[in-house]
N, C-alpha and C positions, 0 to 999 in steps of 0.2 A: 549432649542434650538433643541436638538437629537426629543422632540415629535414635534416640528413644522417642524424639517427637515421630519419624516415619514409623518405628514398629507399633507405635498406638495407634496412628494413620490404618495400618496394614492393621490389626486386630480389630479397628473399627468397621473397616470395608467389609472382611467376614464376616463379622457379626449381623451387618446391616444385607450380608448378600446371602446368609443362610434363608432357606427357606423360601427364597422368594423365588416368584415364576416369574418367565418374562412370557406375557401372550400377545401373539400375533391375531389381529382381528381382520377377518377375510367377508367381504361386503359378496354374499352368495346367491346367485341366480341359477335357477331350474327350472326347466319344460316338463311341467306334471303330464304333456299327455302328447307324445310322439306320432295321433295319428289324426288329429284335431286342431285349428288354429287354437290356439288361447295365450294369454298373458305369463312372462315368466313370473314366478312368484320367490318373494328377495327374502332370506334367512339373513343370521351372523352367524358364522362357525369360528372356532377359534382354533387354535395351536400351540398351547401352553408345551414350555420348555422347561423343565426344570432338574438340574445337572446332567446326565447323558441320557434323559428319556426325554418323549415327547407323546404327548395326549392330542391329539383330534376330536370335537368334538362341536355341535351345533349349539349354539346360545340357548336354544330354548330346551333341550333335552339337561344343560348343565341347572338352569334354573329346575325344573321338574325332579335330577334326580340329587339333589342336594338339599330342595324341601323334602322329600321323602326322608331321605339320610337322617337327616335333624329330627324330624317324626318318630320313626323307628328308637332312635336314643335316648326321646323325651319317652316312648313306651317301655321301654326296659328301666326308666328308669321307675318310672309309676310301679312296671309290673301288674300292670290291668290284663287282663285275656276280652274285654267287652270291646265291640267295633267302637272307634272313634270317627268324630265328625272330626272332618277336615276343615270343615268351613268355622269351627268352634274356633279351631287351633290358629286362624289368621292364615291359610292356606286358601289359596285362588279353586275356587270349583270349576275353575277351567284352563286348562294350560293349552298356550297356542302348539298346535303341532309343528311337527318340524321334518320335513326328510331326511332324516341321519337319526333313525332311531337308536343307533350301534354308537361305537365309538372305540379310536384307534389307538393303539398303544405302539410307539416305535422305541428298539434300542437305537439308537442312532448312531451311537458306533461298529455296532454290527449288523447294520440297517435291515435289523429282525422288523417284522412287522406281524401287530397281534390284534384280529379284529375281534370284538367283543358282543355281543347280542345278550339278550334276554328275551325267555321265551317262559309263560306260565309260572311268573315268581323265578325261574330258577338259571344262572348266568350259564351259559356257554360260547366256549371260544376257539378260535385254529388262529394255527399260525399261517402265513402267506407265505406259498411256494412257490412265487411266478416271482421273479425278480424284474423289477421295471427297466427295459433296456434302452436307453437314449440314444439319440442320435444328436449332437449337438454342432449347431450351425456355428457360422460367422456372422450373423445378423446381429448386431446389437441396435437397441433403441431403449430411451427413456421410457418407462414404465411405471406406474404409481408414484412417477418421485423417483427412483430408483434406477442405474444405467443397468441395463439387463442384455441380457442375451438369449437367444429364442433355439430353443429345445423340443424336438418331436420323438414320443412315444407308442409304441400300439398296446395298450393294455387294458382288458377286461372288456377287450367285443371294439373297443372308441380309441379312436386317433387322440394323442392330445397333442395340445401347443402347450408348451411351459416358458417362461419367462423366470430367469433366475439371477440374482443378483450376487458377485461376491462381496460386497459391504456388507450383508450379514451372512456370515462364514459358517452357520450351522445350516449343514447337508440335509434339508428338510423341507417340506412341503405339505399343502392340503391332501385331506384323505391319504391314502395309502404309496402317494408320489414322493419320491424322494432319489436321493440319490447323485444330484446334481454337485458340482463344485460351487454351494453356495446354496442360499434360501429361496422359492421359488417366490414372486410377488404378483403374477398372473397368471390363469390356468384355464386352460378352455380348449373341451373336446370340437373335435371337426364338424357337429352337426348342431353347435350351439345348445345342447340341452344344459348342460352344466360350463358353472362361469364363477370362476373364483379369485376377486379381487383386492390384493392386502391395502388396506386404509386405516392400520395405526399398529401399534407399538408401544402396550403398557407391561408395567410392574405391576405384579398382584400379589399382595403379603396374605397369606396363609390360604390360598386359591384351594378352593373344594376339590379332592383328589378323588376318583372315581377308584373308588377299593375294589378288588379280585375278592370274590369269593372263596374258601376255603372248600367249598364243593364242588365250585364251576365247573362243570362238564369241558373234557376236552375234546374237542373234533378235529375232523381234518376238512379243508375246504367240498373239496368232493363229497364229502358225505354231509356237509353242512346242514344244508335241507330236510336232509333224511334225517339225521339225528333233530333237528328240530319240530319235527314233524310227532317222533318215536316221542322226547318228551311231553310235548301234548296229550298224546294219546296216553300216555301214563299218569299224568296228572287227571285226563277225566277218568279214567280207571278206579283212580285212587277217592278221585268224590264221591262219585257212583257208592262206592263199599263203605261209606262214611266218615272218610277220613276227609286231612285238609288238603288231601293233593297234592303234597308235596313230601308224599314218603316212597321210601325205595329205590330213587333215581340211580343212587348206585355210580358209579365210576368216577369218581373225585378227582377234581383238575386243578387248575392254578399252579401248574408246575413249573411256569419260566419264571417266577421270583415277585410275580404280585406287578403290583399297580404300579402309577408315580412313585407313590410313598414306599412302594415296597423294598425285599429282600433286593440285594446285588447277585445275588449269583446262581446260577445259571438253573440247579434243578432242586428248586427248593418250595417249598408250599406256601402258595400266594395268602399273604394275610389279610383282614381286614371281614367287614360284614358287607354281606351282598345290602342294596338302599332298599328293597323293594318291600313295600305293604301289602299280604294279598291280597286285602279288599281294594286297595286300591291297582293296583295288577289285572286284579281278574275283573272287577266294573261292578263290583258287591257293596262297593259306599255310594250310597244314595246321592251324597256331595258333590261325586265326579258325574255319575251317571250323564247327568246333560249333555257334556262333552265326547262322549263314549260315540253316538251316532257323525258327529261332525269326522271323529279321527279316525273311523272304518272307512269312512267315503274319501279322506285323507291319504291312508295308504292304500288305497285300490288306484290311486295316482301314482303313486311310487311305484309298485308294483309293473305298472302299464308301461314306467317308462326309469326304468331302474339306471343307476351310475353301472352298472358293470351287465352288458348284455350276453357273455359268455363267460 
């Protein structure tokens, strides 16, 4: 009886631990503007884990593209081609912006790392080929709660300080940092513009997974820009002629195995529908439009004073 009472035990814990994420919530401060005194301005980003991947990703970007998500699926399911009100559908006509308009995708066991963008409706992405190289002290101190140990990197132009703890044993970190023997729980480059501090630790059952496109453009970091640049220009090309802008792109991505949710293996075609609305994308629903002049003057901050200077 005692071994069939644990093998129910054990079939209960899987069933109750399928699917679920566990996310890290990182209390995030940034210097919109490197040449200016002004106020840092405080985000949530989070760090959802779930089985050997991990998503980065800012709170306010997860809300934004997760109503879109659910938008898109309630229009396919209609099957209407007429613009929709957003503000009809119980959708905010204004989302707070966020600095992390991207968002990260890590293997974590082969501490692959896949930054993802959107540019004119249509997803492109490169993998990271700088490997973050630590140098790790003997300095321990308490940290969030947490006994940690204090780790310095040079990567992306900015010195960082990392604080890592081994009580949680998954090799992972905000943004694109990782790599540590253990989870990072403070993070902060040497010139104070970014500051990332973990203050909790939830379960999230059936956490919004941010899908790969089956078209997503692939790039390489190097030509990042460029290739996002080329997309634009072919999207107004493509208006211009009367089309909706998003024909022709051409060079089909999503080849490391998709999203969270996705494929396991290694050169397979990422599944899932890209979230985006072009009216809502491009500033064509009248709903969002108010919001459109606040988030240009938004990232012209980011821009000024970006997470990665080189």
């Amino acid at each position: 009886m005692k071994k069939k009472g644990l093998v129910f035990l054990m079939l209960f814990l899987v069933t109750m631990s399928y699917g679920q994420t566990i996310r890290y919530i990182y209390e995030t401060s940034v210097n919109p503007d490197s040449i200016n005194l002004v106020s840092l301005k405080n985000e949530k980003t989070f760090l959802d884990i779930k089985d050997d991947r991990s998503l980065f990703i800012s709170e306010n970007k997860l809300i934004k593209d997760s109503l879109f998500s659910t938008f898109k699926l309630d229009e396919k399911k209609e099957n209407k081609k007429e613009e929709k009100d957003f503000s009809k559908l119980g959708l905010k006509k204004h989302f707070e912006p966020t600095f992390f308009e991207y968002y990260i995708i890590k293997d974590i066991p082969s501490q692959k790392v896949y930054y993802y963008d959107r540019v004119a409706g249509k997803q492109i992405y490169y993998q990271e080929d700088r490997p973050v190289k630590w140098e790790i002290t003997d300095i321990t101190e308490k940290q969030n709660g947490y006994p940690s140990q204090k780790a310095i990197a040079n990567f992306g132009g900015r010195v960082w300080t990392a604080w890592f703890t081994k009580e949680i044993s998954i090799s992972d970190g905000p943004y694109k940092l990782s790599g540590l023997p253990g989870s990072i729980v403070k993070l902060e480059d040497d010139k104070g513009d970014y500051k990332f501090d973990l203050i909790k630790k939830i379960i999230v059952k059936n956490a919004f997974e941010e899908p790969v496109s089956s078209d997503a453009k692939q790039s390489k970091r190097i030509n990042f820009n460029g290739d996002k640049a080329a997309v634009e220009l072919e999207f107004a090309k493509n208006k211009r002629l009367g089309g909706n802008g998003m024909q022709n792109f051409g060079d089909g991505g999503g080849r490391h195995g998709g999203g969270m949710g996705g494929m396991r293996g290694g050169n397979h075609s990422g599944g899932g529908e890209g979230m985006s609305h072009r009216g809502a994308m491009d500033g064509n629903n009248p709903s969002i439009q108010s919001s459109n002049t606040e988030n240009t003057s938004f990232k012209k901050s980011i821009n000024q004073n970006p997470i990665e200077l080189k």
